[in-house]
C-alpha positions as CSV (number, residue, x, y, z in Angstrom):
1,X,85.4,327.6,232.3
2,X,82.5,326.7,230.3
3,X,80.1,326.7,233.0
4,X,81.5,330.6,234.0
5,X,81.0,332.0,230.3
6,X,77.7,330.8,230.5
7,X,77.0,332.8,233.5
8,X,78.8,335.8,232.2
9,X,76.6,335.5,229.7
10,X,73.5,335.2,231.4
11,X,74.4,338.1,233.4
12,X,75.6,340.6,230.6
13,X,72.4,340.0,229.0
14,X,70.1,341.1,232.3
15,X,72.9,344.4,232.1
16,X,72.7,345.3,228.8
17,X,69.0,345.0,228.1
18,X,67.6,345.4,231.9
19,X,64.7,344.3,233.1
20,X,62.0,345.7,231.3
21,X,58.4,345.1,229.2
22,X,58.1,346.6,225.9
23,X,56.5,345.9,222.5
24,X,56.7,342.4,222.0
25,X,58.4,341.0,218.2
26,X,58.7,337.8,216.8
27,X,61.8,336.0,216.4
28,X,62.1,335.1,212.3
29,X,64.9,332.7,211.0
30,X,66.8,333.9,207.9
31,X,66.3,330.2,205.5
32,X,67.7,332.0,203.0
33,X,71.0,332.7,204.4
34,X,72.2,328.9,204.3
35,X,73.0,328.2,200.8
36,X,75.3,331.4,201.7
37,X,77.1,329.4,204.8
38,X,75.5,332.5,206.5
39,X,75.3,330.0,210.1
40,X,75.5,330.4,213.3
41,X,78.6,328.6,215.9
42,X,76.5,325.5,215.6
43,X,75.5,325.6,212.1
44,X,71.4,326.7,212.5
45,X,70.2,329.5,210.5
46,X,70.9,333.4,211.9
47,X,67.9,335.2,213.7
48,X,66.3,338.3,213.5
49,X,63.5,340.5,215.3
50,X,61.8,342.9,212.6
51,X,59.1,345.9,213.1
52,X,58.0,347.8,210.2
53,X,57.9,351.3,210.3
54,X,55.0,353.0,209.9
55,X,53.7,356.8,209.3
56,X,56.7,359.2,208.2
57,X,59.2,356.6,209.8
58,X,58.4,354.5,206.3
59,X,61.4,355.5,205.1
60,X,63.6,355.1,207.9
61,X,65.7,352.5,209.3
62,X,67.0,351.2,212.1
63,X,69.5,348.2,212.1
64,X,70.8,347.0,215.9
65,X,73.1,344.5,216.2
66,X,73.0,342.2,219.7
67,X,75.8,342.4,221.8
68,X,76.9,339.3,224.2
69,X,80.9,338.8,224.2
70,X,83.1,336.7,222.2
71,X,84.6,333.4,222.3
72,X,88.7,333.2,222.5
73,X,88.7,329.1,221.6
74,X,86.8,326.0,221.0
75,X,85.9,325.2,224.1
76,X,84.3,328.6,225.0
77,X,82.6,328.5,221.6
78,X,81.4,325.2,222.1
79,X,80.0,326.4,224.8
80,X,78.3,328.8,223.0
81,X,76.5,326.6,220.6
82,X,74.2,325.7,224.2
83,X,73.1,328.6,224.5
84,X,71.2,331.6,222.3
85,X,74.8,333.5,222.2
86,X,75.6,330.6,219.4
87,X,72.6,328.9,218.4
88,X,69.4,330.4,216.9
89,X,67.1,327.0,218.4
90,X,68.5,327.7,221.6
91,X,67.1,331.5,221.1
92,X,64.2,331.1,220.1
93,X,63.1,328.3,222.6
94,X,64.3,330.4,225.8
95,X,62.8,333.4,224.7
96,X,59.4,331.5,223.9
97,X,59.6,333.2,219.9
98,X,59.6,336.9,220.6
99,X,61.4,339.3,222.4
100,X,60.3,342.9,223.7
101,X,61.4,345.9,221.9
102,X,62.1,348.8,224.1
103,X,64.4,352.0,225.2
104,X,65.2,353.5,221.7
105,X,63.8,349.6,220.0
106,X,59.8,351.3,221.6
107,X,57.3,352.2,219.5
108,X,56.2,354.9,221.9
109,X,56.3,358.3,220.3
110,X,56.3,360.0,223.9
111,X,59.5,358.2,224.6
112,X,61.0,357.3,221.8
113,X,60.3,360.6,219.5
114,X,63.2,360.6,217.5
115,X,63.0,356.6,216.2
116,X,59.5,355.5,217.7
117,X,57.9,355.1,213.8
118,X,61.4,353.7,212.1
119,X,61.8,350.1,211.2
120,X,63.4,348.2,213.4
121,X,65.6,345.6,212.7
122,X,67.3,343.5,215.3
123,X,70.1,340.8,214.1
124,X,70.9,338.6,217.0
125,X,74.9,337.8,218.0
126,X,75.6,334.0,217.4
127,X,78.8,334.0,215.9
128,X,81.2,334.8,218.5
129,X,83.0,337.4,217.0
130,X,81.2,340.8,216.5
131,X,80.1,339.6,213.2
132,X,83.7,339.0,211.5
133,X,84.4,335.5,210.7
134,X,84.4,333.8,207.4
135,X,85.4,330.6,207.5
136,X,85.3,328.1,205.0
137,X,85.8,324.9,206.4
138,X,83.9,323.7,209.4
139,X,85.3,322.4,212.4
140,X,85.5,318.4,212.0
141,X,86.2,317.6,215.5
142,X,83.3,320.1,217.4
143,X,81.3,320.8,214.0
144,X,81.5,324.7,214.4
145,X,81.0,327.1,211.9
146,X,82.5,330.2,212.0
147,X,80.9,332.7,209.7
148,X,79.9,336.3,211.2
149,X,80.8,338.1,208.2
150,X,78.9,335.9,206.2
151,X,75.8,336.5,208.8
152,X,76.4,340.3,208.8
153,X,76.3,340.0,204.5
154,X,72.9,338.2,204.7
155,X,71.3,340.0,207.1
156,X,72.1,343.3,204.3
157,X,70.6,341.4,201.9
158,X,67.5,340.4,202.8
159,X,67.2,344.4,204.2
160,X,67.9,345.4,200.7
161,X,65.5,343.0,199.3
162,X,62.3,344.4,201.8
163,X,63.4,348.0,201.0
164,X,66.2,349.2,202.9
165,X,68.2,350.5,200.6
166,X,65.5,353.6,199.3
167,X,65.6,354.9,203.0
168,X,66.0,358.4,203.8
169,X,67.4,357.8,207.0
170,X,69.5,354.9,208.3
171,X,71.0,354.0,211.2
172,X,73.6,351.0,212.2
173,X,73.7,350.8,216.2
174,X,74.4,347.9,218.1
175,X,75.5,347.4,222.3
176,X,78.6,345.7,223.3
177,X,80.1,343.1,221.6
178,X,77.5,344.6,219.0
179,X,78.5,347.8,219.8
180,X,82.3,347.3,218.5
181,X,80.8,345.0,215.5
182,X,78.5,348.3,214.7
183,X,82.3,350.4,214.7
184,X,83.8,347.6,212.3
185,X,80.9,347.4,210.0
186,X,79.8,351.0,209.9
187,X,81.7,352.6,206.1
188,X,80.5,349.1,205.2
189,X,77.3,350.0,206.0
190,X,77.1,353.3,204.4
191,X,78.3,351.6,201.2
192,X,74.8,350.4,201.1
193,X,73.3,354.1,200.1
194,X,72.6,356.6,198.2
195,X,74.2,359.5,198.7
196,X,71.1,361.6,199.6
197,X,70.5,358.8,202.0
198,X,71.5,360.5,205.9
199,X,73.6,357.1,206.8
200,X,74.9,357.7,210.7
201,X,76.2,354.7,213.2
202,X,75.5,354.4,217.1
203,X,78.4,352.2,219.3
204,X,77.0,351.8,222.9
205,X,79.3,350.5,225.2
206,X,81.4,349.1,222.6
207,X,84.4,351.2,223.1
208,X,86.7,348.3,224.6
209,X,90.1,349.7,225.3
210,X,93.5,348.1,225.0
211,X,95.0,350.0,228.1
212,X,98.0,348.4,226.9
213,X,99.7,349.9,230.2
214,X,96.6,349.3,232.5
215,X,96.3,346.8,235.2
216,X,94.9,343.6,232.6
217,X,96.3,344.9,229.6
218,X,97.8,341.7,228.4
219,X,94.9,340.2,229.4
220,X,92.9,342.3,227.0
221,X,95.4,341.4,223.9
222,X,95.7,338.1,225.1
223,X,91.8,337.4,225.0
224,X,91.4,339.3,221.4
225,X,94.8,337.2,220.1
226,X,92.4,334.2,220.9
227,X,89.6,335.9,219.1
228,X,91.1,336.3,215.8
229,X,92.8,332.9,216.1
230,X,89.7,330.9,216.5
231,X,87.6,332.5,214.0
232,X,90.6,333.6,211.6
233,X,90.0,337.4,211.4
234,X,93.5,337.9,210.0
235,X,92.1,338.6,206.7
236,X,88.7,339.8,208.0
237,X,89.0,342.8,209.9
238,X,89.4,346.6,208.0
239,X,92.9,347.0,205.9
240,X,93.0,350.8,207.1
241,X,93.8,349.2,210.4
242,X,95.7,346.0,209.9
243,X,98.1,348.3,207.8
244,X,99.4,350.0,210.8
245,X,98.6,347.2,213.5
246,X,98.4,343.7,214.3
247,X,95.2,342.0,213.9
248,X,94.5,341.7,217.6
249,X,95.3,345.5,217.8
250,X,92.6,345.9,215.2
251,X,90.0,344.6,217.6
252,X,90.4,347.5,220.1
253,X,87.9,350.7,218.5
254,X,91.0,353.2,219.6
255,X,92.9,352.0,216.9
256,X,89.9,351.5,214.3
257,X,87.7,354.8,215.1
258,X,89.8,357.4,213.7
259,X,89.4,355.6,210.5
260,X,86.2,355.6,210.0
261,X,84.7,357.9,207.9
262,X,81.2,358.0,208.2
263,X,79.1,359.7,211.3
264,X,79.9,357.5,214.8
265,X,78.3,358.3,218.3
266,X,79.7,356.9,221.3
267,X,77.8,356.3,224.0
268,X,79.9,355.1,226.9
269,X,80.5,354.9,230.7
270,X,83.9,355.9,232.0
271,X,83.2,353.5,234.9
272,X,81.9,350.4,232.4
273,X,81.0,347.7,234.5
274,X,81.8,345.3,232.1
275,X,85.2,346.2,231.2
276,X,86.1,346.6,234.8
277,X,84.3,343.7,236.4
278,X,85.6,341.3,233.9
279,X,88.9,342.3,231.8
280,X,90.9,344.0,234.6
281,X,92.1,340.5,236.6
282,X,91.8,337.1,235.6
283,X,91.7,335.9,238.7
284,X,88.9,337.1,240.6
285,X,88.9,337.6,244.5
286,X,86.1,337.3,246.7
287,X,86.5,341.1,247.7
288,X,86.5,342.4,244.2
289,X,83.5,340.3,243.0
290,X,81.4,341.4,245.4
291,X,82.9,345.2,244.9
292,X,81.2,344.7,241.2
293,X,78.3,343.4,242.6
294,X,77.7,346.2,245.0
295,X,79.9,349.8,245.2
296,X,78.8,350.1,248.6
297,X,81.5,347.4,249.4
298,X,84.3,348.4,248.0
299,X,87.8,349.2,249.8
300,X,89.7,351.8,248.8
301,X,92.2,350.1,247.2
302,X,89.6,349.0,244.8
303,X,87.9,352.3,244.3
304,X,91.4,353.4,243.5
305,X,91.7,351.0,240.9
306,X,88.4,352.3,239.3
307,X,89.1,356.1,239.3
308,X,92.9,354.4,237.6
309,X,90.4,352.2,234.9
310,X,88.5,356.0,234.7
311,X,91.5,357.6,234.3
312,X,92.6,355.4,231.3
313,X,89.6,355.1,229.0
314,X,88.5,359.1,229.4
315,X,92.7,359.7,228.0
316,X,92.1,357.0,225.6
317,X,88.4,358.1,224.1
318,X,90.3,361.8,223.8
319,X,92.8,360.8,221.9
320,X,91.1,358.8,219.6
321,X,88.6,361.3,219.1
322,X,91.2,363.7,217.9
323,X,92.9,362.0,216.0
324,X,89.7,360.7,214.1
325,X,89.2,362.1,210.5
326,X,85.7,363.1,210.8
327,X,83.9,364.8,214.1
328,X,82.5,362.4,216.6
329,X,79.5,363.2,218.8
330,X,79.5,361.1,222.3
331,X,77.6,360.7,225.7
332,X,80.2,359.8,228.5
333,X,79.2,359.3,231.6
334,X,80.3,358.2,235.2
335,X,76.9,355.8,235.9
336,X,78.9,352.1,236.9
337,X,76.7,350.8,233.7
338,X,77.4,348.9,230.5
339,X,74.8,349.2,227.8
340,X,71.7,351.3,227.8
341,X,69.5,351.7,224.5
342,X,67.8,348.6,225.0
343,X,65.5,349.5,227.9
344,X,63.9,353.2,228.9
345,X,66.4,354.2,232.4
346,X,69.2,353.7,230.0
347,X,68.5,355.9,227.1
348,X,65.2,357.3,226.3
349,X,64.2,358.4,230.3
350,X,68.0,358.1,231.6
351,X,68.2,361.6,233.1
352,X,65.9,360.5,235.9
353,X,68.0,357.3,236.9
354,X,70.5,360.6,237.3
355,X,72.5,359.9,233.7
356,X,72.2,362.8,231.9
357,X,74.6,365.6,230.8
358,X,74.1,369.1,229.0
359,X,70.3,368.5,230.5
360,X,69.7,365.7,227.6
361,X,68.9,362.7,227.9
362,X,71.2,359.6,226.3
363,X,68.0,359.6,223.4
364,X,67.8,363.2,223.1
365,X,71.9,363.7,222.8
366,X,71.3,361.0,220.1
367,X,68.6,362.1,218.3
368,X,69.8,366.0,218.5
369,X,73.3,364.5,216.5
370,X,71.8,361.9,214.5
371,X,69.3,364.6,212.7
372,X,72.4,367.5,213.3
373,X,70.0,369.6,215.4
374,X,73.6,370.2,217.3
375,X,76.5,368.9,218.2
376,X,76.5,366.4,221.1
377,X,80.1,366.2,222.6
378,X,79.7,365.8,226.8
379,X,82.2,364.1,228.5
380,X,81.5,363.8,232.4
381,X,84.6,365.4,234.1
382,X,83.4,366.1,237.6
383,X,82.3,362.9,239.2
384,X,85.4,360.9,239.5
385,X,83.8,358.1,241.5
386,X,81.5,355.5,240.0
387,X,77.9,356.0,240.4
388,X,75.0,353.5,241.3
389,X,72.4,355.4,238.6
390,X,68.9,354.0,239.6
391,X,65.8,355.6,239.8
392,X,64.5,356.2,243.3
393,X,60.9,356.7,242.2
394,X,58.1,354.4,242.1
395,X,57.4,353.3,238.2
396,X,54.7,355.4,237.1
397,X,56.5,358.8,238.7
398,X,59.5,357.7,237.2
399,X,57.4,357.5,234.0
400,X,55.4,360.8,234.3
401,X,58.8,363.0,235.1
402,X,60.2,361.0,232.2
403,X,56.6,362.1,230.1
404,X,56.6,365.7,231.3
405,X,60.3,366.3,230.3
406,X,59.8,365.2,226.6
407,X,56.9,367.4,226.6
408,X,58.7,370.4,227.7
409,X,62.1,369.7,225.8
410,X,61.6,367.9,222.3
411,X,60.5,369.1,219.0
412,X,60.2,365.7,216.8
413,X,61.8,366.6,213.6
């Protein structure tokens, strides 16, 4: 078991972020945060990655939270504490100090118009639990320290302390696991601000359903129950939800979204390679493995099973959309993909690895909502087979169409 999270791991990080260059930043521990018990899993200080912003971006702010899973018990968050997804040492020393900043994180004012000049702060995932634990007492036996929340809570500080809170633009995002911390956190977030201050939150891939009567479903609630168990989110997670649910239930964004109040995005695939590579079966057979692996291999009867997962999350984003108490805006696609801001095919140049809908790419649907240009509601209701959504261009014609379009199609603000 341990040695498989590791690997899931490994791999969900090469799908989220992709394999890409960009603007190199350095990794900075937060000191401060340990007289708080802000720690990670295995007790080291939390992590960040920060770029100032420069030009008219001075004032605005950008706040992405790392996605990478969770851990259901001790075991899997022991686990954790060997690698980066629960120990800042173990980050730092694999990634050599510094990590590259790129997709909607660039610098690059051709690519990245919208955000290229904002500060950019990046709070890496070492907790387990999207951000949510607080803990008291550490574990005796394992010596693990469960304090998201706690992390999350320092991390605001120390932005308030270098300025954040006089920004005129803000923006909480984060991509899987970070992606449904970014849905929990957000009012919270928005707290922070004044009310001139335009305070709007970006969830990509984070949407994880319950599909209570899905193929997996008590699979799903079984692996959350574990969640909230280990790092005692019972008293953690938002009132609004655990009035009307269980805790577990109040890990699943269809049951927390229609509460929250200020500005959310979606961005998500109907066909999200995480959700149906890893939560539909716990046991794994060769055939579907290598199905996830490659669509060309696929039988039918797992295609089926697919356009069934499709099927499930399109009814279940609907409804929770309206039945949400403010307007959503959302980019949902049928690429088989799971996160996409992190690197340029997946947000700022995704039309041309064919992901785009209304003629906009994931960025531009972003940045056309986030500064309420328009509206941005697209669902993808024609393709009702997953797609392999890769660019068949060499890199620098991949990058030129990419060029050319901005040129042609955005105004910066």
């Amino acid at each position: 078991m341990a040695t498989l999270l590791v690997a899931l791991l490994t791999i969900l990080s090469l799908v989220v972020v992709g394999i890409e260059a960009g603007q190199n930043v350095i990794i900075s521990l937060l000191d401060s945060a340990i007289a708080k018990g802000a720690v990670c899993l295995d007790g080291t200080p939390p992590a960040y990655a920060y770029r100032p912003g420069f030009g008219d971006g001075v004032d605005n702010w950008h706040i992405f939270l790392e996605g990478g899973a969770w851990c259901q018990n001790v075991d899997e968050c022991l686990t954790r504490t060997k690698i980066p997804s629960g120990s800042s040492a173990k980050l730092i020393s694999t990634k050599n100090g510094s990590v590259p900043f790129s997709g909607m994180l660039a610098n690059n004012s051709t690519f990245n118009p919208d955000f290229y000049n904002w500060h950019v702060f990046k709070i890496f995932y070492c907790d387990g639990s999207s951000f949510m634990s607080d803990v008291e007492d550490v574990d005796p036996k394992h010596n693990l320290t469960y304090r998201g929340a706690r992390i999350y809570d320092a991390m605001m500080d120390e932005l308030l302390r270098i300025g954040m809170g006089n920004a005129k633009n803000a923006l909480l995002s984060g991509i899987s696991a970070g992606g449904l911390a970014t849905i929990l956190h957000c009012d919270k977030f928005q707290s922070l601000f004044h009310k001139t201050t335009r305070v709007k939150c970006l969830s990509d891939s984070g949407f994880f359903i319950h599909g209570e009567h899905f193929i997996g479903g008590d699979l799903r609630e079984s692996f959350f129950s574990g969640v909230v168990s280990t790092h005692g989110l019972t008293n953690t997670l938002p009132t609004s939800c655990t009035f009307k649910f269980s805790p577990t239930l109040c890990l699943f964004p269809e049951n927390l979204v229609p509460d929250v109040q200020t500005p959310l995005f979606l961005i998500e695939s109907s066909f999200d390679s995480y959700q149906i590579s890893q939560t539909l079966f716990k046991d794994k057979s060769p055939s579907w493995i290598s199905c996830n692996q490659n669509l060309m291999t696929c039988n039918l009867t797992e295609i089926e099973i697919m356009k069934d997962f499709r099927f499930t999350i399109i009814n279940t984003l609907k409804s929770t959309i309206a039945s949400s108490s403010s307007k959503r805006g959302y980019f949902v696609h049928s690429c088989y993909l799971h996160g996409h801001m992190e690197y340029k095919g997946g947000s700022t140049c995704s039309s041309f690895i064919g992901n785009g809908l209304a003629n906009k790419t994931i960025a531009l649907a972003v940045g056309d909502w986030y500064f309420d240009r328009s509206e941005f509601q697209e669902m993808d209701m024609l393709n009702n087979l997953p797609r392999n959504c890769t660019s068949t261009d060499d890199y620098p014609t991949f990058e030129k169409k990419c060029s050319d379009y901005y040129i042609q199609h955005h105004q910066k603000p």
